[in-house]
Structures are given as structure tokens and as C-alpha cells.
C-alpha positions as CSV (number, residue, x, y, z in Angstrom):
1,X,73.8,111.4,92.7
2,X,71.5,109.1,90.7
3,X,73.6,105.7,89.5
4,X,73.4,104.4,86.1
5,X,72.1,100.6,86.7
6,X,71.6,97.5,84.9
7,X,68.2,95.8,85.6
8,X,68.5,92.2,85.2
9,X,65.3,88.9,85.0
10,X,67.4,87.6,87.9
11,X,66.6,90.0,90.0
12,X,69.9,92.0,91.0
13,X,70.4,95.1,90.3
14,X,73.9,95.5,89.2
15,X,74.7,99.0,89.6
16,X,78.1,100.9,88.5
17,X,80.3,102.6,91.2
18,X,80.0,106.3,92.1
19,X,81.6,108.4,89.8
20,X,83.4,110.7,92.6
21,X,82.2,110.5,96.4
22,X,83.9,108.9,99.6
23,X,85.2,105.1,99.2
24,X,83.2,104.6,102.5
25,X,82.2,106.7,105.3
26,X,85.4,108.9,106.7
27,X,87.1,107.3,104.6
28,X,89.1,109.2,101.0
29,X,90.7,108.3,98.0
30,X,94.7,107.4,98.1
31,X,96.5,107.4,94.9
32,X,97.3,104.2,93.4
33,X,101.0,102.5,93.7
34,X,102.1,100.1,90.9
35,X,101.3,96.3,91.9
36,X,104.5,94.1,92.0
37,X,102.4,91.6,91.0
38,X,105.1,89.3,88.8
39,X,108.2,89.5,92.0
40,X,104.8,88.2,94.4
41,X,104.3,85.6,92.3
42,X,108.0,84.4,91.5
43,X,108.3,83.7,95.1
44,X,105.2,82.0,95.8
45,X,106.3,79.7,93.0
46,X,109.8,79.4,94.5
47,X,108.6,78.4,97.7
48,X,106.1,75.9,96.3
49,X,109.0,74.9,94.8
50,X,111.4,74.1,97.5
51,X,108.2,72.9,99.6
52,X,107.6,70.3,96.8
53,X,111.1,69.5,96.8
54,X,111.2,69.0,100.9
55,X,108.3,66.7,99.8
56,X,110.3,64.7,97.6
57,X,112.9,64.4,100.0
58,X,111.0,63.2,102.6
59,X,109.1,60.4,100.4
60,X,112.7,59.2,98.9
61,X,113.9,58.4,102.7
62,X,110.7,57.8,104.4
63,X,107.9,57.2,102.8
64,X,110.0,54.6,99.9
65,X,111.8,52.6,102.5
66,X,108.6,51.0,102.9
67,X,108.2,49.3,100.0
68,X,105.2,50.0,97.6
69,X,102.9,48.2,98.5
70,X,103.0,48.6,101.9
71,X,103.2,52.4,101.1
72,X,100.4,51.9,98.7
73,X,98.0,51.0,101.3
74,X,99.3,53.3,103.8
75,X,98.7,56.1,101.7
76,X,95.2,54.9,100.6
77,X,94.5,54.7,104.7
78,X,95.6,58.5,104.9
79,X,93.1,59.5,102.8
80,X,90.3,58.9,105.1
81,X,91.2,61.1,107.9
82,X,92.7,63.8,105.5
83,X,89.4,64.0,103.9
84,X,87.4,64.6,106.3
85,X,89.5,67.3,107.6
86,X,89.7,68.9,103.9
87,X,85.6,68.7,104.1
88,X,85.5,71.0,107.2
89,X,88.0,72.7,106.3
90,X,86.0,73.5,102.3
91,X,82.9,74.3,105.0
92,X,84.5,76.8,107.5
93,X,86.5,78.5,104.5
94,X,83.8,78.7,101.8
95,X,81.8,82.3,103.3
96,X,85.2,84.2,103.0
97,X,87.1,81.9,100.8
98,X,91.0,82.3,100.9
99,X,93.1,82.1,97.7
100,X,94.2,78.8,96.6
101,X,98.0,79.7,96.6
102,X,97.9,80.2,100.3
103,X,95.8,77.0,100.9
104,X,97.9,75.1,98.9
105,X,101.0,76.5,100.4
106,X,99.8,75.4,103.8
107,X,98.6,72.3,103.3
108,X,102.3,71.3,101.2
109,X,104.0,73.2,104.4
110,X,102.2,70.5,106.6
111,X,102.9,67.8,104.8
112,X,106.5,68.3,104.0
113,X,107.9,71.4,105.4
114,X,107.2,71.0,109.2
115,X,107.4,67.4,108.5
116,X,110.9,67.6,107.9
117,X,111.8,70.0,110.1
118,X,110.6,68.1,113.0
119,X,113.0,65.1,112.0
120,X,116.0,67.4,111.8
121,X,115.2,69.1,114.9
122,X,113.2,66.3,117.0
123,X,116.3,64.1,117.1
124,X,118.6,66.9,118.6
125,X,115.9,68.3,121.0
126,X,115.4,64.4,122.7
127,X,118.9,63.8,122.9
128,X,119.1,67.9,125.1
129,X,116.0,67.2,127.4
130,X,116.9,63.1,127.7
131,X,119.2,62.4,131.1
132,X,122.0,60.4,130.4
133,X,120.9,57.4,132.1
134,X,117.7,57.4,130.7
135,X,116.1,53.8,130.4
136,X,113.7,53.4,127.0
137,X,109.9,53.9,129.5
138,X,111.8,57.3,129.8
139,X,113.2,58.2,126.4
140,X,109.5,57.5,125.0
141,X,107.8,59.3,127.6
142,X,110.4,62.4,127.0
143,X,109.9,61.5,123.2
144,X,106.0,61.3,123.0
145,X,105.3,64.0,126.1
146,X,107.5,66.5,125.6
147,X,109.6,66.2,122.2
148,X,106.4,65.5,119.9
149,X,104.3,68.9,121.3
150,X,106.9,71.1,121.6
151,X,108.7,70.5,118.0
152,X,105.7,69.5,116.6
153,X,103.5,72.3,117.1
154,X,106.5,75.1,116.9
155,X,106.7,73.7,113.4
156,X,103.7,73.8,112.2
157,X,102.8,77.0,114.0
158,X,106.1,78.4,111.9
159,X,104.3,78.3,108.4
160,X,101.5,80.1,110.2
161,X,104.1,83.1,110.9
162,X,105.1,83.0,107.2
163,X,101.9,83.7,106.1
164,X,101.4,86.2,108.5
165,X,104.6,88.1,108.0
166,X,103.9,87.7,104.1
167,X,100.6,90.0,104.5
168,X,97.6,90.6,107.3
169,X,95.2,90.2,104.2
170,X,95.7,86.6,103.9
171,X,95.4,85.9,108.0
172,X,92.9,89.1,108.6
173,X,90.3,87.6,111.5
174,X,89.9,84.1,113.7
175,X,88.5,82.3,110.9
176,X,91.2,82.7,108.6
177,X,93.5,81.6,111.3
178,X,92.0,78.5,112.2
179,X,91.6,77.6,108.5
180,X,95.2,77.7,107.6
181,X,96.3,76.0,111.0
182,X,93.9,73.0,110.2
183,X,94.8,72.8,106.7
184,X,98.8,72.7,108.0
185,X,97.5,70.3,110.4
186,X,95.9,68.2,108.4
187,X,98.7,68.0,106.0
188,X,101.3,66.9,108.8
189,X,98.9,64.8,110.2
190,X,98.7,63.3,106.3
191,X,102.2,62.5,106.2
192,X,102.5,61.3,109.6
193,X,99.4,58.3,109.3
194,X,101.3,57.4,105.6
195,X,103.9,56.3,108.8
196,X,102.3,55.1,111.2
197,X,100.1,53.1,108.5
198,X,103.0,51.4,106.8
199,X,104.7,50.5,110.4
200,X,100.9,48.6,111.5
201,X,100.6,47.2,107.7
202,X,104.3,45.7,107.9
203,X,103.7,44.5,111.8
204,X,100.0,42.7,110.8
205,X,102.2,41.4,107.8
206,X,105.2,39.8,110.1
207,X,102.3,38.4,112.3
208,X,100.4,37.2,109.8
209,X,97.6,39.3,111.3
210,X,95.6,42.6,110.6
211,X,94.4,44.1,113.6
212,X,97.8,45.8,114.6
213,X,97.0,47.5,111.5
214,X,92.8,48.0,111.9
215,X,93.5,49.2,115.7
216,X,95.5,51.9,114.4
217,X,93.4,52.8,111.6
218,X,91.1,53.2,113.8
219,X,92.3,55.3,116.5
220,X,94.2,57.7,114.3
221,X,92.2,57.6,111.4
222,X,88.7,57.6,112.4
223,X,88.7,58.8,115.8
224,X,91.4,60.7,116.3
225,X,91.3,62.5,112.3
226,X,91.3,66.3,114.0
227,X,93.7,65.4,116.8
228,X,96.2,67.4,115.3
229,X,94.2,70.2,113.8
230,X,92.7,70.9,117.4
231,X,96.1,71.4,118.5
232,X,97.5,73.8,115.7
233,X,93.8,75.4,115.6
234,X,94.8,77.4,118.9
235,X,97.6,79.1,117.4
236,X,95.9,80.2,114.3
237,X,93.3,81.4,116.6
238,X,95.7,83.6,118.0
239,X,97.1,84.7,115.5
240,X,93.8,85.3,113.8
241,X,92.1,87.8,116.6
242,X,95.6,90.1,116.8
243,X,95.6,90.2,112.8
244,X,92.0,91.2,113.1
245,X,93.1,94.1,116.4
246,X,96.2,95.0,114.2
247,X,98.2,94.6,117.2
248,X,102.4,93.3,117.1
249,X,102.0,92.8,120.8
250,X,98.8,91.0,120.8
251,X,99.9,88.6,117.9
252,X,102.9,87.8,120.4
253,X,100.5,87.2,123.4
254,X,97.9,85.3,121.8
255,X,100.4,83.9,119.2
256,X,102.9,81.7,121.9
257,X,99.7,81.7,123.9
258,X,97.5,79.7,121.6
259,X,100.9,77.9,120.9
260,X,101.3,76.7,124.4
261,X,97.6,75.4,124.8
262,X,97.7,73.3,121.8
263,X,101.5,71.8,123.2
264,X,99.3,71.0,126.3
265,X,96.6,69.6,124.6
266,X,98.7,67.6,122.0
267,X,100.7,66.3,125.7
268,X,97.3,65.7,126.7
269,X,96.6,63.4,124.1
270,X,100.3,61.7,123.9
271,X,100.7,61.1,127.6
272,X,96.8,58.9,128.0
273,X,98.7,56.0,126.7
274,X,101.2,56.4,129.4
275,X,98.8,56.7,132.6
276,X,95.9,54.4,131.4
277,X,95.4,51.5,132.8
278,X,95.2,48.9,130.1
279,X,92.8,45.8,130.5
280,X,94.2,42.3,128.7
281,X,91.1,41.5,127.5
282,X,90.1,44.3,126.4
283,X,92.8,47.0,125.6
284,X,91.0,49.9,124.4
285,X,88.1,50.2,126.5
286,X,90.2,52.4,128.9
287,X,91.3,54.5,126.1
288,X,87.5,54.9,124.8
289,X,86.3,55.9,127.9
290,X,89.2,58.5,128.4
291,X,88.6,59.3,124.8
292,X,84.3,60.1,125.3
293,X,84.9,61.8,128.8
294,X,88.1,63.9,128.2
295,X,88.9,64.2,124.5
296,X,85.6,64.7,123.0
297,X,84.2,67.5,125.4
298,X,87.7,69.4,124.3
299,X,86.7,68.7,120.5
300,X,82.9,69.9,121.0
301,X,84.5,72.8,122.8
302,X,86.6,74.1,120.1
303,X,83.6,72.9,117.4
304,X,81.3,75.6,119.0
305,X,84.2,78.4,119.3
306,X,84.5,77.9,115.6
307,X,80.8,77.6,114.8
308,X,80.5,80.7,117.0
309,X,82.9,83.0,114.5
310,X,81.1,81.5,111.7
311,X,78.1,83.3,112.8
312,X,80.2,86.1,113.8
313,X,81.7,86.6,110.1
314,X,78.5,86.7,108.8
315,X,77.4,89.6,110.8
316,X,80.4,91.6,109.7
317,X,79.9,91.3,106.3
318,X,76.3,91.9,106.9
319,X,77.2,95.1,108.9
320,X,80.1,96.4,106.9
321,X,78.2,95.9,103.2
322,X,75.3,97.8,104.7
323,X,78.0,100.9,105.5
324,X,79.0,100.5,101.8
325,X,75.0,100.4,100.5
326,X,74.3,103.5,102.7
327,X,77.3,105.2,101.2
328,X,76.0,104.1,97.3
329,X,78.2,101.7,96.7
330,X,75.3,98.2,97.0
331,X,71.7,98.3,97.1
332,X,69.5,96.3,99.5
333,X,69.1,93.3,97.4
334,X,72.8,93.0,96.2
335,X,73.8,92.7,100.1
336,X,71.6,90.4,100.9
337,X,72.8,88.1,97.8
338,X,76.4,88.4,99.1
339,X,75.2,87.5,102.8
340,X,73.6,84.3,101.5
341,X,75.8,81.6,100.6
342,X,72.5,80.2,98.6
343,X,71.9,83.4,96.8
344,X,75.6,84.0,95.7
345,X,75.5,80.3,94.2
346,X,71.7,81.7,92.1
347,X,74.0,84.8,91.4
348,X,76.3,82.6,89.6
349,X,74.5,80.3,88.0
350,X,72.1,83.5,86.4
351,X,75.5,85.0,85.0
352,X,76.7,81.4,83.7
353,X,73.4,81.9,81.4
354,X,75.1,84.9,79.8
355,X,78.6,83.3,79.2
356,X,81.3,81.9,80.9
357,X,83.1,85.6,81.4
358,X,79.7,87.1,82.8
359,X,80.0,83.8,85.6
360,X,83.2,84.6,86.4
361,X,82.9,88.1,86.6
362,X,80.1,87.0,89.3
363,X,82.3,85.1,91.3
364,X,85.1,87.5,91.1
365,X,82.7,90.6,92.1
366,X,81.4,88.1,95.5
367,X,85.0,87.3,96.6
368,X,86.2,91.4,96.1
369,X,83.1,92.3,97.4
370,X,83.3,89.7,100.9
371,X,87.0,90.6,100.8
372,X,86.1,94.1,100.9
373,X,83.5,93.8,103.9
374,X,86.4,91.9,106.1
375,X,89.0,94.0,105.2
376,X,87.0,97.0,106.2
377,X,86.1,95.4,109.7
378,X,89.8,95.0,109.9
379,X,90.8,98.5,109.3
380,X,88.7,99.9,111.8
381,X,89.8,97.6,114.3
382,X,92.9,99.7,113.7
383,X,94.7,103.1,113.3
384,X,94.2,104.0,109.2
385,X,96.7,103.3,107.0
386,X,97.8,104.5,103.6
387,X,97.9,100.5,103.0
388,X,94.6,99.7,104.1
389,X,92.8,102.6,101.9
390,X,94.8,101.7,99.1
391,X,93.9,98.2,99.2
392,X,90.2,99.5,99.8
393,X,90.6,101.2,96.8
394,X,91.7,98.2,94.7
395,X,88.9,95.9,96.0
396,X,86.2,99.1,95.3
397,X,88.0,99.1,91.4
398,X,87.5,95.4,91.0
399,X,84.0,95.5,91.6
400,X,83.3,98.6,89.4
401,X,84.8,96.5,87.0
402,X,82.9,93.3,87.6
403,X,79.8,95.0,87.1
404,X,80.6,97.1,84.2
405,X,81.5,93.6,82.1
406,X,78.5,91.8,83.8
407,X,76.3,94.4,82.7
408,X,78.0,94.9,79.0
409,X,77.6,90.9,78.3
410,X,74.1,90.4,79.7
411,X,72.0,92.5,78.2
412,X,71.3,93.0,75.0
413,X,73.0,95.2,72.3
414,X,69.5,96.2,70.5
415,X,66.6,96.1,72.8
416,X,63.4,94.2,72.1
């Protein structure tokens, strides 16, 4: 069947959908369902809402005791390690970028929601696993080696669940695990450096000296500023590989699995202070060395898991765009253009040329299309569904459309 096309300077040939034919290879047609797109979107705005309102909550009788100033500065610290985590985080997520909602759900979930749920239910849990005649060596032990892992990252692990029970297309493979995991991570670890920031500033101002305050900035902020988002990271992980196998039993597995390994880790990383041996003269020289010969190898480790399913997410959307250009749906040049990060970006900027619609249309057709690639590798991971062919369907029907109004608003009305 020979395809209308639109032949473009840029080099891209923009070619309409098949007018009949299979949506892929095996794959047919499901009738459409009507989208319940307003009662999705009332309750992602509700529970922004109460997240925001946890948020509040927690600043009123937290983060305000402290005083202004000393919050001020605290919360000018913070933005150093959170940074740097958002960077990474804008790095691993920008080949299959995740919609912002989500993001910003997880990252307020972080920062306020397990936040506060780990005061309510940290105090209880210390006061069930402390002995009665526990001296205050104990109670911090108990607090910092067992409380803080187990409360901590059950919490954070919890808006992970949400967004999992909420729908497999938002946490479909590893990657989009690990991204949402380190984004609630880095949001708890946001509000909890506002904390421990304020505590250092107002001890280096009773002192009348700073480096209370610099030695914590500097071993939670600038060593230590994916502590917390190696911990979570595990979990999402998880997660991330049974969302991708479509298994209930394997997200359970590898779910409290991952979960377990990151409340190790984190107990790891809590319990040095209590076992290192601590020099007068030089106080963190014991906790740099455990730091370069324990905690770094673990980082690097997860660093090249995650660089590895990088790579690996390439070559499904490599593989599974091919499938769709064999069955008519791309040609050769369009999947290379939505491989290449560089050659989306020339995409875009070519349709910015012809209009601000025409650029978005771009973007729009690159996310459906990426989306579609993923969610394809997903469903064959699987048994079909009426679900996943429908939602096939929908991604296929955006970028017929994308194309249709990219083609209609770049090219001339009379030719030359």
C-alpha cells in the first residue's frame, strides 16, 4: 500500500499512518473506550492537593520553629544536594521522559508525604523495638540502625506503590523505576538536610563557630547528596523489572526485595558512625576512608547498573520502532531521529521554524512515538491484553495526528 508523505528541507519524511492494516505485527485493532480523562485528573489535583497541604503542615511545626533566618540558610544549603540529584535525575529521565504530574507527585511525596509519615510512625515504632531499660547509646543506635531504614524506606517506597497501582504505564521498565524512587528520594532527602541544616546553623551559632555547620554540609550535602536515592533506587528497581515482566508475584519478590537491600544499605550507612573509630585530631579521616573503600564502590556499582539500562532502553526503542517501520508505520530515517536524543532536538527546532504548533506537534509525536516503542516491549513481555492494544491504539492515533498537523502547517498552501 503506497503512503501519502510529506517531504520536508529537514530531511524527515513525515509520512501519514496506514489507512487499514495491522497496528503492529500479530497485533489487531480494539475498539475505542471513552477516556475518563477529567475524574483522572480531579484526583491527581486532589492528591497534589493534600500532598501540598502535608507540606504545609510539616513547615508550620518543623521547618518554622527554627526561626527564618536560620531556616533561610538551611534551605539555601538544601539546594545543593537536591540539585545535583534533580540533574541526574533530568539525565536518566530525558530518552523516555515521564509526565510531569507523576514527577511532581513524587518529588512533593518525598518531601512532605513520607516525610510526615515517618514522624507519625517513627516515634511509635522506637518506643515497640526500644527495651525498657534502654540507656540513650541504645535508643540512638535502635533510632539510627533500625528505626530510620525500616520507616524510612517503607515510606518512601509507599508513594512508589501508588504510582504503580495507579497504572503500569507510568512505572513500565527499570528505568522508570529508578527515576521516580530517586526523585522521592531526593525530595525526603530535601526536607530532611532543611533539618539537619538549621540544627548545625543554630549549634555554630550557640558556639560562636561554623564548622559544626560546614562539617555537616559537607558530609550530607556534598558527599553524601545520593545517600538516600541509592537506598530508595533498589526498590524502584524492583518494582521497575516486574512492571516491565507484568508479573503481581514478581513485583512482590523483587518489590520487598529491593526494599530490604536499600534498608540494609541505608543501616549500612547509619550504623559507620557507631563502629568507627574516631581520631581527636582528626575526626573524619576514619569516616573518609570508610566512605572511599565501602560507600563509593556501592555508589559506582549502582551508577553502572543504571548506565547499563540506559543503554539497554535505547536498544528497545531501537528494536521495537524498527518492528513498527517494517510494518509501515516509520521509515528508516524517522527511527533513527527518534533513537538519537541529538536528532530529536534538530527535529524540533526544524518544526519551531514553521510555528510554535508544528514544534509542539514534534515533541508530542517523539514522546507518543518513544512511549509507543516501550509500551510495546512491555506488552510482549506479557500475555495480550484488551488494555495494552487499546492503549497501542491511542499512542498509533496520536502520531497519525502529529503528522497530519505537522505536514498541514509546514508546507506550503500554493507551491512554488
Amino acid at each position: 500500500m503506497a503512503h501519502p508523505s510529506v517531504q520536508v528541507d529537514y530531511g524527515y519524511d513525515l509520512r501519514t499512518a496506514p489507512d487499514s492494516g495491522p497496528l503492529a505485527p500479530g497485533s489487531s485493532a480494539p475498539s475505542r473506550r471513552p477516556r475518563r480523562r477529567w475524574t483522572g485528573r480531579l484526583i491527581w489535583i486532589l492528591g497534589i492537593g493534600v500532598l501540598l497541604l502535608v507540606g504545609a503542615a510539616v513547615f508550620v511545626f518543623v521547618i518554622r520553629p527554627m526561626g527564618i533566618g536560620t531556616a533561610l540558610v538551611s534551605f539555601t544549603a538544601a539546594l545543593v544536594p537536591v540539585g545535583l540529584v534533580l540533574a541526574a535525575v533530568w539525565w536518566l529521565d530525558r530518552y523516555t521522559p515521564q509526565p510531569r504530574s507523576t514527577l511532581a507527585y513524587s518529588f512533593i511525596w518525598g518531601a512532605a508525604g513520607s516525610v510526615a509519615l515517618t514522624f507519625i510512625i517513627g516515634g511509635a515504632f522506637i518506643l515497640w523495638v526500644s527495651p525498657e531499660d534502654a540507656g540513650e547509646n541504645t535508643a540512638a543506635f535502635l533510632g539510627a540502625v533500625v528505626q530510620a531504614p525500616i520507616v524510612e524506606e517503607s515510606m518512601k517506597s509507599a508513594g512508589l506503590l501508588v504510582l504503580l497501582l495507579w497504572g503500569r504505564r507510568f512505572i513500565g521498565g527499570p528505568i522508570d523505576g529508578v527515576v521516580y524512587a530517586a526523585l522521592i528520594a531526593g525530595g525526603f532527602a530535601f526536607t530532611e538536610n532543611i533539618l539537619y541544616f538549621g540544627q548545625a546553623f543554630a549549634q555554630a551559632q550557640a558556639e560562636g563557630a561554623v564548622d559544626a555547620f560546614w562539617q555537616t554540609f559537607l558530609l550530607r550535602g556534598l558527599l553524601s547528596p545520593f545517600a538516600h536515592v541509592s537506598f530508595t533506587a533498589l526498590c524502584g528497581l524492583g518494582l521497575g523489572i516486574a512492571a516491565e515482566r507484568r508479573s503481581v508475584m514478581l513485583s512482590f519478590g523483587l518489590g520487598i526485595g529491593g526494599l530490604a537491600l536499600g534498608m540494609c544499605l541505608h543501616a549500612l550507612w547509619n550504623g559507620s558512625t557507631f563502629f568507627l573509630e574516631v581520631d581527636p585530631e582528626n575526626p573524619l579521616a576514619g569516616f573518609v576512608r570508610y566512605y572511599l573503600t565501602v560507600q563509593v564502590p556501592i555508589f559506582l556499582i549502582l551508577v553502572a547498573i543504571v548506565a547499563f539500562l540506559r543503554l539497554r532502553e535505547k536498544r528497545i526503542v531501537r528494536r521495537q520502532l524498527s518492528e513498527y517501520g517494517r510494518a509501515g508505520w516509520f521509515t528508516p530515517s524517522e527511527v533513527e531521529m527518534l533513537v538519537s536524543i541529538r536528532r530529536r532536538r534538530r527535529a524540533e527546532k526544524w518544526a519551531l521554524r514553521h510555528g510554535a504548533v508544528p514544534g509542539m506537534a514534534m515533541h508530542d509525536l517523539i514522546l507518543a512515538a518513544v512511549d509507543l516503542a516501550m509500551h510495546r516491549h512491555g506488552a510482549l513481555q506479557g500475555r495480550p491484553t484488551a488494555r495494552a492494544s487499546q492503549r497501542e491504539a491511542e499512542l498509533l492515533e496520536r502520531i497519525t495526528a502529529d503528522r497530519r498537523l505537522i505536514g498541514a502547517l509546514s508546507q506550503p498552501v500554493v507551491p512554488a
